[in-house]
Residue, then its C-alpha position, 0 to 999 in steps of 0.5 A: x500500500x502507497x502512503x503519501x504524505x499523511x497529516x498527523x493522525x488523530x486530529x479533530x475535525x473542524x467541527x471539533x477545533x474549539x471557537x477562535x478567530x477567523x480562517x484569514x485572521x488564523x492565517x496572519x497569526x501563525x508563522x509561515x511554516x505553520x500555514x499549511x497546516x491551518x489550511x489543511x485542517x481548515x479544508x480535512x473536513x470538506x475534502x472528506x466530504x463527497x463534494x469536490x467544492x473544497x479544491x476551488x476554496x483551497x484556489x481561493x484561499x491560495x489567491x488570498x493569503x499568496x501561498x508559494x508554490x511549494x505550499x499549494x502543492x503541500x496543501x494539495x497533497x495532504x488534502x488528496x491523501x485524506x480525500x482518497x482515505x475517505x473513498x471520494x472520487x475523483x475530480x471530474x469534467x465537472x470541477x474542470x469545466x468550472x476551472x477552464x470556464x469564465x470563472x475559472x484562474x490558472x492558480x485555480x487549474x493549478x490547484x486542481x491539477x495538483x490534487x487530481x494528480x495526487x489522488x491518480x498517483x496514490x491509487x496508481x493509474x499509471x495509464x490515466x495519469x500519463x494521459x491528463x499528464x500529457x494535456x497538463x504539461x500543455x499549460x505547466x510545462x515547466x512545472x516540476x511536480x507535473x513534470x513529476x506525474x508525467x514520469x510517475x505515469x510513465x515509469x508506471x506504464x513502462x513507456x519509452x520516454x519514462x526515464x526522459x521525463x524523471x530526467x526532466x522532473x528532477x532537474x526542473x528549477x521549481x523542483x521541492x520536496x513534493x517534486x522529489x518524493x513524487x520522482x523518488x516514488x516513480x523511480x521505485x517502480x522503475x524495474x525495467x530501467x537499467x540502473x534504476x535502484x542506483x538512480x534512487x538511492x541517488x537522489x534519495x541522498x539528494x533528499x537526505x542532504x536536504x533535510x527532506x527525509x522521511x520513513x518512506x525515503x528509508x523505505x525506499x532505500x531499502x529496496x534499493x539496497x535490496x535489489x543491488x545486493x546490499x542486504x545489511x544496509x538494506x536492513x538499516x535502511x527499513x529499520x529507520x523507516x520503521x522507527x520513523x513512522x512510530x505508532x500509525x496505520x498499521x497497514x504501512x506497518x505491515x508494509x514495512x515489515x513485509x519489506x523487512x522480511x523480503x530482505x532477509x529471504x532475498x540474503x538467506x536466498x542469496x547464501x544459499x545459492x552460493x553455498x550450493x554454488x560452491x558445493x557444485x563448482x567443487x564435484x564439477x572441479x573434481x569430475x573434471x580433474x578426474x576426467x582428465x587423469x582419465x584422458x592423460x592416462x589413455x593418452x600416455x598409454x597411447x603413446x607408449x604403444x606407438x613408441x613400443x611399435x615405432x621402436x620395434x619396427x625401427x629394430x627391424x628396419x636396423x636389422x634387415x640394413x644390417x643383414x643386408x649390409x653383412x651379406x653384401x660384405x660376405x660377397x663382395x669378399x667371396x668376389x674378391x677372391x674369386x677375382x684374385x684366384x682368377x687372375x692367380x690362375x690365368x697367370x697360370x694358364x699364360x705361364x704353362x708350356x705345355x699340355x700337361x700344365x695347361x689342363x692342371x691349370x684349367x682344372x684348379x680354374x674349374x675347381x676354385x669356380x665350383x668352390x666360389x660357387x659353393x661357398x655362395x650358396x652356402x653363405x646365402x642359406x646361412x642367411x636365410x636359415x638366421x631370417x627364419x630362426x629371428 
């Protein structure tokens, strides 16, 4: 439940305050800052009432005593908030056909700009008060408070020019303390603005340095502090805002403490994702540092087994090199001499004279080939009986 700003509570109605001078006499008497609170409880009883005269006696008496702007809009405010606590409607082509007629004044549209907006704002038509927002600005378009329903209305609604108009309200020059709490209220709502809760908590500081603080700055604050994470200042925060409101409409209370008690499951909630986090992020370590042990161990088995072969094939290539190599060795030497015994025996051959040494020459030359040739054969079977036995 929205609160606005509440008169105090249990105050007597008119008809109750005690004879004494008259409203204008009542207003010369007390001091400034007090004059809002003689028109408030001069017009509680009217604004409860069902008839909506009262906004054009509040123009009247704004014109008379030459109330500031930041007065009508105090004045206009609380009076909107006891108007909606008594369930009256609100204002309508009546009340605005009489402000926009002949006898109507721009203090008096102002006036009821100022409390229909309110009464929108307190019960949240976001939709309608953009609409009249929008036809407001028409004629206050500098206006700081308007500018502030406008981007109530906005934020509310989620339309694309919300956050341009907040801009706009906050930075206006006529900007007060009703503007500021108004744009405060907007940027609440403000979910799906990127950086919203660090916009309020900002300007919230800016009320705060002001002296324009209240249990729904702190409220706000708080869920501020919430949204970002913050959850001890979160709990300051709603803390002072309790403690600010003191004995009240125990609707706000439980407001409060409903806020109060979402900031502690939002920071058990938070604790234990990251415990769970943490309980996670360690079996997932361990599954993985397992899984990879499991591949390096494959891997190095694989590449045990291909050095195991490439080294076994290697000695086999060494082998067949060095066999071959030996072998060739072997008949390069039986060559060898062969050429030698060859050469010995033509010498022979050419040296003999006769018949006799010519044969017996010949017959060693036969008989050194047949023995070439078997030495040869022999070394080749040696050979390939060791191949085999390998």
């Amino acid at each position: 439940m929205e609160q606005g700003a509440v008169p105090p509570q249990g105050r007597r109605s008119t008809d109750e305050v005690p004879p004494g001078p008259a409203l204008a006499e009542r207003m010369r008497m007390v001091p400034a800052g007090e004059r809002c609170a003689v028109l408030v409880e001069h017009f509680r009883e009217s604004a409860s009432s069902p008839s909506l005269d009262w906004i054009a006696g509040l123009a009247a008496c704004s014109e008379e005593f030459g109330l500031t702007v930041p007065e009508i809009r105090r004045v206009a405010s609380d009076l909107g908030w006891v108007a909606r606590l008594a369930e009256r409607r609100y204002p309508g082509e009546l009340e605005w056909g009489l402000a926009r007629g002949v006898a109507g004044s721009r203090r008096h549209r102002l006036v009821l700009t100022y409390v229909h907006g309110q009464r929108l704002r307190y019960d949240f038509r976001f939709r309608e008060l953009l609409e009249r927002s929008n036809a407001w600005l028409a004629e206050f378009h500098d206006d700081a408070l308007v500018l502030g329903f406008a981007a109530f209305g906005a934020l509310g609604s989620r339309a694309l020019n919300g956050l341009d108009l907040y801009n706009r309200a906050v930075a206006a020059p006529d900007a007060d303390d009703k503007s500021r709490q108004l744009c405060l209220n907007a940027i609440w709502f403000a979910d799906h603005v990127p950086g919203s809760p660090e916009l309020l908590i900002d300007l919230s500081e800016e009320l705060m340095a002001r002296g324009e603080i209240n249990e729904n700055v702190h409220y706000r604050r708080a869920s501020a502090f919430r949204r970002l994470g913050r959850f001890d200042e979160a709990l300051t925060e709603i803390d002072l805002a309790i403690d600010r409101f003191g004995v009240g409409n125990i609707l706000v209370h439980e407001q409060y403490a409903q806020e109060r008690r979402t900031i502690l499951n939002a920071r058990d909630v938070r604790r234990q994702a990251e415990e769970i986090t943490g309980e996670l992020g360690e079996r997932i370590s361990a599954r993985v540092d397992e899984r990879v042990g499991e591949a390096a161990e494959a891997l190095q088995a694989r590449i045990d087994e291909a050095a195991a072969q490439m080294a076994q094939k290697m000695a086999v290539a060494q082998q067949m090199v060095s066999d071959g190599l030996l072998k060739m060795v072997e008949v390069l030497g039986l060559f060898v001499t062969l050429l030698g015994f060859l050469i010995g025996s033509g010498t022979v051959v050419v040296k003999a004279k006769t018949f006799d040494e010519r044969a017996t020459a010949m017959g060693l030359v036969t008989a050194g080939a047949l023995v070439f040739f078997l030495l040869l054969r022999l070394t080749i079977g040696l050979r390939r009986k060791h191949r085999a036995a390998g």
